[in-house]
C-alpha positions as a Markdown table, in Angstrom:
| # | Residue | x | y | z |
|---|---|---|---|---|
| 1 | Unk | -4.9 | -35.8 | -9.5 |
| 2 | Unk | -1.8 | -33.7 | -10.4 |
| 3 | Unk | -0.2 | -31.5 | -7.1 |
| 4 | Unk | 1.7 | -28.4 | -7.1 |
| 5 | Unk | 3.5 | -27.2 | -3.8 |
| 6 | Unk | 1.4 | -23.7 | -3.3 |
| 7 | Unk | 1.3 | -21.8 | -0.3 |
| 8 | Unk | -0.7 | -19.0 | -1.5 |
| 9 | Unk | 2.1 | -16.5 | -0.2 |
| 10 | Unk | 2.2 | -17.0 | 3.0 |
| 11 | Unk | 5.9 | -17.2 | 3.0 |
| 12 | Unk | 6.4 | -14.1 | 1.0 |
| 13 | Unk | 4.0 | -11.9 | 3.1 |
| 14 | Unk | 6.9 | -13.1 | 6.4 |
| 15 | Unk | 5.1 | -15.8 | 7.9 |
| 16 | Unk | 6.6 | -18.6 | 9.2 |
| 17 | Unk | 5.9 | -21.9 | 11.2 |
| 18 | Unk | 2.9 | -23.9 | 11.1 |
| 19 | Unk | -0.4 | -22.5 | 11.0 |
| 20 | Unk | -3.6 | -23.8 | 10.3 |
| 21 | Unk | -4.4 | -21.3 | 7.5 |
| 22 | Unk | -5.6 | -23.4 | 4.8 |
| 23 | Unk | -8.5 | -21.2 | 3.9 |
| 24 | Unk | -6.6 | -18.1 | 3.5 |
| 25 | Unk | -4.5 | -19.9 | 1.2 |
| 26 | Unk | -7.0 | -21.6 | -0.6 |
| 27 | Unk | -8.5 | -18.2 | -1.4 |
| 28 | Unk | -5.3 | -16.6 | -2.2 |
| 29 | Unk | -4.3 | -19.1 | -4.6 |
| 30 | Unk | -7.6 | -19.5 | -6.3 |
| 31 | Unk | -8.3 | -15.7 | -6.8 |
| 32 | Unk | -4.6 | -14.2 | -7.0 |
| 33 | Unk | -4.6 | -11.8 | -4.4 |
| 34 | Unk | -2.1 | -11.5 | -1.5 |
| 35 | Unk | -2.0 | -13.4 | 1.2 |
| 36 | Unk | -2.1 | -10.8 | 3.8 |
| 37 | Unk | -4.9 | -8.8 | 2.2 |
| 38 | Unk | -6.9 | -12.5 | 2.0 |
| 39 | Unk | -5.8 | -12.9 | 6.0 |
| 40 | Unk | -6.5 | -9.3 | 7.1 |
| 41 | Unk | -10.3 | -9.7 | 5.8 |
| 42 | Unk | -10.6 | -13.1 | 7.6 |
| 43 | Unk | -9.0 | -11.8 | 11.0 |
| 44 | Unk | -11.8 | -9.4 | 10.7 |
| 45 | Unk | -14.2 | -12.1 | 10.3 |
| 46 | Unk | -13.2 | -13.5 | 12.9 |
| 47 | Unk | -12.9 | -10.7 | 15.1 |
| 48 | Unk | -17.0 | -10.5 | 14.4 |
| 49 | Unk | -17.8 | -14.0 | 14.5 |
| 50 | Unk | -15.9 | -15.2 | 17.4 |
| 51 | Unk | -13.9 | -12.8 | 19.4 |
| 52 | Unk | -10.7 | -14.0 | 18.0 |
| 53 | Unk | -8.0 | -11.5 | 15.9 |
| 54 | Unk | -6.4 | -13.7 | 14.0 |
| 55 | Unk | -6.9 | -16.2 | 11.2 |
| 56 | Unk | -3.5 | -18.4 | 11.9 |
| 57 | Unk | -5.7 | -21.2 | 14.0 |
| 58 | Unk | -8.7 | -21.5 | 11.5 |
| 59 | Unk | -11.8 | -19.7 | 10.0 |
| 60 | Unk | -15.6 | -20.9 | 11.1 |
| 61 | Unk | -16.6 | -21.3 | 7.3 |
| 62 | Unk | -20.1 | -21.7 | 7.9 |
| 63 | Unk | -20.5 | -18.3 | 9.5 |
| 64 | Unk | -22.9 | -15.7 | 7.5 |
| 65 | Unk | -19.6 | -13.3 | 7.8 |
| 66 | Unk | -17.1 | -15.4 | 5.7 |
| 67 | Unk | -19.9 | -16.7 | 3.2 |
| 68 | Unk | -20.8 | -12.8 | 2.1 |
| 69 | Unk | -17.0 | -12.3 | 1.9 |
| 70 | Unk | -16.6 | -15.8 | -0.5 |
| 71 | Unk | -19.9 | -14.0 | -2.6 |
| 72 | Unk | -17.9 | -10.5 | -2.8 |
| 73 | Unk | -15.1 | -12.0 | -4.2 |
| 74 | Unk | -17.3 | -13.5 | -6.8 |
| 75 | Unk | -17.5 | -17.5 | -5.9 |
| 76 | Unk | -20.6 | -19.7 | -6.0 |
| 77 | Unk | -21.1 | -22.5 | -3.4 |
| 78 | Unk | -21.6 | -25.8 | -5.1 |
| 79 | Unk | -23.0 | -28.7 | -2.7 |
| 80 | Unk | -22.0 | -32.0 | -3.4 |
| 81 | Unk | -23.5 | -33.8 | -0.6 |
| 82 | Unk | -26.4 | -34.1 | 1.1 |
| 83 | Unk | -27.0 | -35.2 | 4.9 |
| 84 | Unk | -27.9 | -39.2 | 4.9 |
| 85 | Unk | -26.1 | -39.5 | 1.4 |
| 86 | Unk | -22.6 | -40.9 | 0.4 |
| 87 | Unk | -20.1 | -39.6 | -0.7 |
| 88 | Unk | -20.5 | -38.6 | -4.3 |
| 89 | Unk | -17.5 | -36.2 | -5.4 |
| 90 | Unk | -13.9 | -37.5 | -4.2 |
| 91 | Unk | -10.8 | -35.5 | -5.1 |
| 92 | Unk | -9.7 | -36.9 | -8.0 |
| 93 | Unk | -9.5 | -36.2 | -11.8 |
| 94 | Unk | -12.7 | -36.6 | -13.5 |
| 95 | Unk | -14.9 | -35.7 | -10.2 |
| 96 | Unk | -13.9 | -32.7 | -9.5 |
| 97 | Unk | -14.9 | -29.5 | -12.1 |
| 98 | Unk | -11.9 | -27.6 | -14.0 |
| 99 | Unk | -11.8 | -23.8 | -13.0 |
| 100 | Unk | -10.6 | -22.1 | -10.3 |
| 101 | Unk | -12.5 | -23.7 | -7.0 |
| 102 | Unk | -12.1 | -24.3 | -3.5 |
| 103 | Unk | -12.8 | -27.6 | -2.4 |
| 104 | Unk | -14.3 | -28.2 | 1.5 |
| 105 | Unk | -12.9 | -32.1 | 2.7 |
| 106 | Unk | -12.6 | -33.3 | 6.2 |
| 107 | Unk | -11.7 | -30.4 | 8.3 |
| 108 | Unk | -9.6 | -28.5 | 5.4 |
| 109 | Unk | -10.3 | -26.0 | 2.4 |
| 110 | Unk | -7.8 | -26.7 | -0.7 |
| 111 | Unk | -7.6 | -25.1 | -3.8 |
| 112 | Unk | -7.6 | -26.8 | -7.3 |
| 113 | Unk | -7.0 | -25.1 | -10.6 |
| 114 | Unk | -8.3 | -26.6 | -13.7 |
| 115 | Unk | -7.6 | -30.4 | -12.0 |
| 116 | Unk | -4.3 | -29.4 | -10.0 |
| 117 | Unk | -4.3 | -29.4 | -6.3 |
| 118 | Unk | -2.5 | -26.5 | -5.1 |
| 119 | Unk | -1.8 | -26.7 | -1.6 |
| 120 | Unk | 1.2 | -27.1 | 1.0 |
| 121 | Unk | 0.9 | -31.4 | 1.2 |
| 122 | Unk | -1.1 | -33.3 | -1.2 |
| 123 | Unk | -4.9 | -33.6 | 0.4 |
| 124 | Unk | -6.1 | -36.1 | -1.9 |
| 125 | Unk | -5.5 | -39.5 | 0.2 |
| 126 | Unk | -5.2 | -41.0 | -3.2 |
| 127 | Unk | -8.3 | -40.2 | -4.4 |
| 128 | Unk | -10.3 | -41.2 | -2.1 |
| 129 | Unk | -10.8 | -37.6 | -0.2 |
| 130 | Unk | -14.6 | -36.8 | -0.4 |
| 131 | Unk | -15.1 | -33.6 | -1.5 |
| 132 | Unk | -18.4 | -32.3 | 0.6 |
| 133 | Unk | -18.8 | -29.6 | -1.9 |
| 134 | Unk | -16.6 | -26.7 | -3.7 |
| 135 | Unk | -16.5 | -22.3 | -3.9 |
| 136 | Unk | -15.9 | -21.7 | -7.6 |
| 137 | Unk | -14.5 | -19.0 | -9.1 |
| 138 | Unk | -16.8 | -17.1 | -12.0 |
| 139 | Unk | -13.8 | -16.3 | -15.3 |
């Protein structure tokens, strides 16, 4: 799967350092809007879900909260796995849908456009990164 060095602009918007923001910018990048109005909403989220301000240490993705959010922006969850089943989607060309989507791997959200992981490393482990299932974008 093709990778291009994305971080959704987190840079641009004055952040710096690490952070473990990867759902903000997988949301930024796949629908186009700024990184601080994308991390504004989800310190909000968080604020509601669990007590917390701020979205630089990580989102609870499974919270009613974030999933109405995902919805309002106009994504679709897609499941690709089901509990006692293998792994049946991996990140790699040819298993993962074209269009703008979020993928959900092992503990990080990443965002691929039409088969090109957009990100700050390259999530893929060589293909072999199961993909547990994906947001997608309606065009």
């Amino acid at each position: 799967m093709k990778y291009n060095y994305n971080d959704g602009g987190r840079a641009l918007a004055g952040y710096e350092g690490k952070a473990r923001d990867c759902v903000c910018r997988a949301i930024s990048i796949t629908t186009q809007l700024p990184y601080q109005q994308i991390y504004d909403k989800l310190c909000e989220i968080n604020k509601q879900t669990h007590g917390k301000s701020s979205a630089r240490d990580g989102i609870l993705t499974k919270s009613p909260l974030f999933k109405k959010f995902m919805y309002e922006l106009g994504f679709t969850w897609v499941a690709t796995m089901r509990i006692g089943q293998g792994c049946k989607v991996h990140l790699r060309e040819g298993e993962v849908p074209m269009g703008r989507i979020i993928c959900s791997v092992s503990r990080h959200y990443v965002a691929v456009i039409d088969g090109v992981v957009n990100d700050i490393f390259n999530p893929t482990r060589n293909g072999n990164r199961c993909v547990y299932g994906y947001w997608t974008l309606a065009r």
